[in-house]
ZAMARGU-4260 file (C-alpha; in steps of 0.2 Angstrom, whole numbers, plus 5000, padded with zeros to 4 digits):
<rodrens>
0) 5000/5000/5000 | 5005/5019/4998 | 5004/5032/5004 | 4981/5112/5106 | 4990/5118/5092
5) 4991/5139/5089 | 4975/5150/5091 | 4971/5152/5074 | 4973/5137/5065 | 4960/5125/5058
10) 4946/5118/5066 | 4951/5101/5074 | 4941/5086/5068 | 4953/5073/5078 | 4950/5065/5093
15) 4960/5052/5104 | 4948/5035/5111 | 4952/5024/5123 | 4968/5030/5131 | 4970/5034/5149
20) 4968/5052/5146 | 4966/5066/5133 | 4982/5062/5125 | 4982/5044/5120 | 4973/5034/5110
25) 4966/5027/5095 | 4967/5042/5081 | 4948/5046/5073 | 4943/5057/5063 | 4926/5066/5060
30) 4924/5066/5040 | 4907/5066/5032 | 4895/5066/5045 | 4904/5053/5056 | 4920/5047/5065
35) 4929/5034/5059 | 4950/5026/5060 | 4965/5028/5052 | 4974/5012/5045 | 4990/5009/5053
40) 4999/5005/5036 | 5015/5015/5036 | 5010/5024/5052 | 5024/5033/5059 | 5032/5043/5073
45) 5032/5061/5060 | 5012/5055/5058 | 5010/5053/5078 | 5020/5070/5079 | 5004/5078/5068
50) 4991/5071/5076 | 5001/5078/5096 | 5004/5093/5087 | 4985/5097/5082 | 4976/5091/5098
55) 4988/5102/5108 | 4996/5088/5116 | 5015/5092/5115 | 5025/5078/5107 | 5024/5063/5101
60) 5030/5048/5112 | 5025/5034/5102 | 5016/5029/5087 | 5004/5011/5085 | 4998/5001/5072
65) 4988/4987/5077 | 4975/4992/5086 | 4984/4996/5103 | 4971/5005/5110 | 4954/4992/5106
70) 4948/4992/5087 | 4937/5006/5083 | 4919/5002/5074 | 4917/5015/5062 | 4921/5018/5044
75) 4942/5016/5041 | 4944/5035/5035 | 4961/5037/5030 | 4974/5024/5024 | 4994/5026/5021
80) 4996/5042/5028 | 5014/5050/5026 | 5016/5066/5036 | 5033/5075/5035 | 5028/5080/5053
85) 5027/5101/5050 | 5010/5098/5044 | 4996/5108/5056 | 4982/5095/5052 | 4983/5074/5048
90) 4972/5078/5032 | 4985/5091/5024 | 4998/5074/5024 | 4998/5064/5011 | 4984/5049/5010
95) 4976/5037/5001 | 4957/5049/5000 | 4944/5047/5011 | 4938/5032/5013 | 4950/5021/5002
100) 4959/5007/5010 | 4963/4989/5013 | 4963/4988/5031 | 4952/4980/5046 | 4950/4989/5064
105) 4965/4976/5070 | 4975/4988/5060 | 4971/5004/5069 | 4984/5016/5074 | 4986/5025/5088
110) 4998/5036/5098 | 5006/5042/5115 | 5008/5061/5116 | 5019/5068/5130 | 5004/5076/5139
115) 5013/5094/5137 | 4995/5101/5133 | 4995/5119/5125 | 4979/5116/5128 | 4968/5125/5140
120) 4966/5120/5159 | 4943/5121/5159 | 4932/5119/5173 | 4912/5121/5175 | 4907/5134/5190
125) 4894/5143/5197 | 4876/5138/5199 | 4869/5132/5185 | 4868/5113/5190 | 4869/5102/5206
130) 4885/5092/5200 | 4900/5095/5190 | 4896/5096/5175 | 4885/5112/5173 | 4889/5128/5176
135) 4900/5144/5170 | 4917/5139/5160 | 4930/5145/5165 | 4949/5141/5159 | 4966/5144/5165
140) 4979/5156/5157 | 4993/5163/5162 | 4992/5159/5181 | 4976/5164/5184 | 4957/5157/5181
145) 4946/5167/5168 | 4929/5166/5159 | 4922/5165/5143 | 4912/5178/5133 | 4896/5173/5127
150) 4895/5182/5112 | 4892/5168/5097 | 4891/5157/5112 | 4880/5141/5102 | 4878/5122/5106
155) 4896/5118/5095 | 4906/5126/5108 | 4894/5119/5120 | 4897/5102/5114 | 4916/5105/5111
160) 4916/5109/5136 | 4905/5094/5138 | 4917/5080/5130 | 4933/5091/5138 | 4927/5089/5155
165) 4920/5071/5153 | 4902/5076/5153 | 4894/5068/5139 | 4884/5079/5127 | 4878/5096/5129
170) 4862/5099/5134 | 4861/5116/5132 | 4870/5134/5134 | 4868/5148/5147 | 4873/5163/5153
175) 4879/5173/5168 | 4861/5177/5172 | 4859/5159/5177 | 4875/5154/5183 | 4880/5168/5191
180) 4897/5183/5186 | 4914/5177/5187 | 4925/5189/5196 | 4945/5184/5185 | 4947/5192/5169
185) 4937/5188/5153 | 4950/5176/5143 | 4940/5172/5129 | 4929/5179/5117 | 4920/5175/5099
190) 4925/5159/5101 | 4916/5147/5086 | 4918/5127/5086 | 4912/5118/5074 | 4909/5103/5087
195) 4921/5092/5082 | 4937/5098/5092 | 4943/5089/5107 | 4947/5105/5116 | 4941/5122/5116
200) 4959/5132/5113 | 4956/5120/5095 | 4941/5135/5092 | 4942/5150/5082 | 4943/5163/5094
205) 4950/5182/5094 | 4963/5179/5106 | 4969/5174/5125 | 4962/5191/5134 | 4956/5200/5117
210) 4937/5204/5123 | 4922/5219/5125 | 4914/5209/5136 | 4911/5211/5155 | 4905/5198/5169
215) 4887/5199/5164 | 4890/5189/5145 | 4900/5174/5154 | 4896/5158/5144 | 4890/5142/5154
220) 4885/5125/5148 | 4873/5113/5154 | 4879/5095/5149 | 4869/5077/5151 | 4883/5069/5166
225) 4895/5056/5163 | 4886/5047/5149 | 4887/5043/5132 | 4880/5034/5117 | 4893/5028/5106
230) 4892/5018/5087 | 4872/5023/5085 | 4865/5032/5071 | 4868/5049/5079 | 4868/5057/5095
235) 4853/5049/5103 | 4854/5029/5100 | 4869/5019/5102 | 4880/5008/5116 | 4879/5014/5133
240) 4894/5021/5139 | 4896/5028/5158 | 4914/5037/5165 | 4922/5032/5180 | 4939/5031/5190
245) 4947/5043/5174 | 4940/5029/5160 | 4927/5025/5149 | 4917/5009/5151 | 4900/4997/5147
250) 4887/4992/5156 | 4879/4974/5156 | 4862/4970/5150 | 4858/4959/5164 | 4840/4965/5167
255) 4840/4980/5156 | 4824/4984/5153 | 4813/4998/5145 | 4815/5010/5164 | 4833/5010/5162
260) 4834/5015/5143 | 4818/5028/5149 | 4832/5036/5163 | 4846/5036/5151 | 4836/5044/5138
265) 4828/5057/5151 | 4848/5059/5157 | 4854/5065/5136 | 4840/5076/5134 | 4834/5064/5120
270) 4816/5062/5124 | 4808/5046/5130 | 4816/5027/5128 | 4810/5016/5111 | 4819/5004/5114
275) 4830/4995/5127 | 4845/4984/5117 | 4853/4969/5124 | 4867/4957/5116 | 4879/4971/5110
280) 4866/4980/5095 | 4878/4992/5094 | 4892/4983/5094 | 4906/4977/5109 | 4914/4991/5120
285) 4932/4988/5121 | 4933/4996/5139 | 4930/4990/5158 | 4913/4985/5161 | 4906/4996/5176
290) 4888/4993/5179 | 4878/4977/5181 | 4861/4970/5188 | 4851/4987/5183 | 4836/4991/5193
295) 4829/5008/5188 | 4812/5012/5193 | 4812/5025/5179 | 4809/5040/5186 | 4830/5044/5191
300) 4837/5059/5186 | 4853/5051/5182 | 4858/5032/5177 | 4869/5030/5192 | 4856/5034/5205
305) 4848/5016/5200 | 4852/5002/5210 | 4865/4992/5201 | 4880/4979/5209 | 4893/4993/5212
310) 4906/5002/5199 | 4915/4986/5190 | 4905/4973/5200 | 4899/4960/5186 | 4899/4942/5177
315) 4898/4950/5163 | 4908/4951/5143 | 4907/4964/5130 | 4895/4953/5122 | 4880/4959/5134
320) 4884/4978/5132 | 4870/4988/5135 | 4862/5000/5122 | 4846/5011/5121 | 4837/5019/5106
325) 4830/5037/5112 | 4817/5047/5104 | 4829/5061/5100 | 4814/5073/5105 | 4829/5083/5114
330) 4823/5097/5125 | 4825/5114/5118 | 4826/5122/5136 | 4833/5117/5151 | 4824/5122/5168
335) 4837/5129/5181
</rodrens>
């Protein structure tokens, strides 16, 4: 076969899966409506270096070709990719096109980035939520916490918080109205995601301190919890996927039923629960299985507030992973 980085360049549509952190894992990329692999074929340390490069993640430690990290499910997007290693984004190196290869997902590469992040330190504050994951965003810079202007503040950079801080998807945006003023300086401003990026310094934006904002625009998010739905047909169907302990894992399908897809569904903002999967319908996890033995009642805020056996108590293999097929009737406005 052949063939986060500065402020203002591209739009990031790269993400890491399945590493211990935000900087290692398998390599996707979002192309065409959906994420999909890159083939390991000819995969490299100048390749790796790209991919560190892009995602803000300093330098490449190591580079993988065989699926290191667990084999992805998706479409294989790129094929013999050859990077000189200058380039800002793996789609300006030299590839195969999108979509043409001769790989399987045992052929997935991966890599190990040295962690140096360029990348901004985020967290969620204020009042907009009960837990962790709502509230005012705020970032670190230059010694000191900051927030975020909410001018062109939208779902995409929404979206781009929730899955920085672990907090599945975003539910819905806010303001300072809500979550109350911030009291550092105002760091970012006009910031516009498309969605896709792993971090939020991977946005367009005007500048580290460049702003005509005060305290009274500062940007929140309000973000579904530690919850996701991976390999569906978009946001709202798909494997059922919980974090814990600092990783991503399954949960069994030993007595799942219709009241446990109702709470997950309810937890996404995706309307009401059609259909409650068994037998891995959307395919097997690749990480630790966390929860088993389900017995929601249906009406939990959250899926963890369900009685189950206890974090990584199970009998259980990636065969039984759990899934759930929402409405997608998303609500439009949060309560606070």
């Amino acid at each position: 076969m052949s063939l986060f980085s500065f402020i203002f360049c591209c739009k990031s549509d790269i993400r890491l899966i399945n590493g211990t952190g935000n900087c290692d894992g398998r390599v996707e990329i979002y192309h065409d409506g959906q994420w999909g692999t890159v083939c390991g074929d000819n995969w490299d340390m100048k390749d790796a270096e790209v991919v560190c490069r892009q995602i803000g993640c300093g330098r490449a430690l190591r580079a993988y070709r065989y699926a290191h990290f667990g084999q992805g499910t998706g479409p294989i997007v790129l094929d013999d990719v050859h990077c000189s290693g200058s380039e800002r984004s793996l789609t300006k190196c030299l590839h195969n096109g999108f979509g043409r290869n001769n790989c399987n997902h045992n052929e997935d590469a991966g890599v190990t980035c040295s962690g140096e992040e360029n990348s901004l330190i985020i967290r969620l504050s204020g009042t907009a939520g009960s837990g962790t994951c709502s509230g005012r965003v705020e970032i670190y810079h230059d010694g000191q916490w900051g927030t975020v202007c909410g001018d062109n503040w939208d779902m995409k950079d929404a979206e781009v918080v929730c899955r920085q801080v672990r907090c599945g998807r975003a539910l819905n945006t806010t303001l300072s109205t809500h979550i109350g003023e911030g009291n550092g300086p105002v760091l970012l401003d006009d910031v516009g995601c498309s969605g896709q990026e792993n971090n939020l310094i991977s946005c367009s934006h005007i500048g580290h301190g460049i702003t005509n904002c005060n305290h009274k625009e500062d940007a929140g998010v309000i973000c579904s919890g530690k919850i996701l739905l991976i390999s569906g047909t978009g946001s709202c169907s798909g494997r059922v996927e919980v974090y814990y302990n600092g990783q991503w894992g399954t949960v069994c399908d030993d007595d799942w039923d219709i009241n446990d897809a109702d709470v997950v569904c309810r937890q996404l903002g995706c309307g009401r629960a059609l259909s409650a999967h068994s037998s891995a319908y959307f395919g097997q996890g690749t990480g630790p299985i966390l929860l088993d033995n389900f017995g929601c009642s249906g009406n939990e805020s959250s899926i963890t507030e369900c009685h189950h056996n206890g974090f990584g108590e199970h009998n259980c293999n990636h065969g039984e992973d759990a899934g759930v097929t929402c409405s997608g009737e998303e609500n439009s406005m949060i309560r606070l």
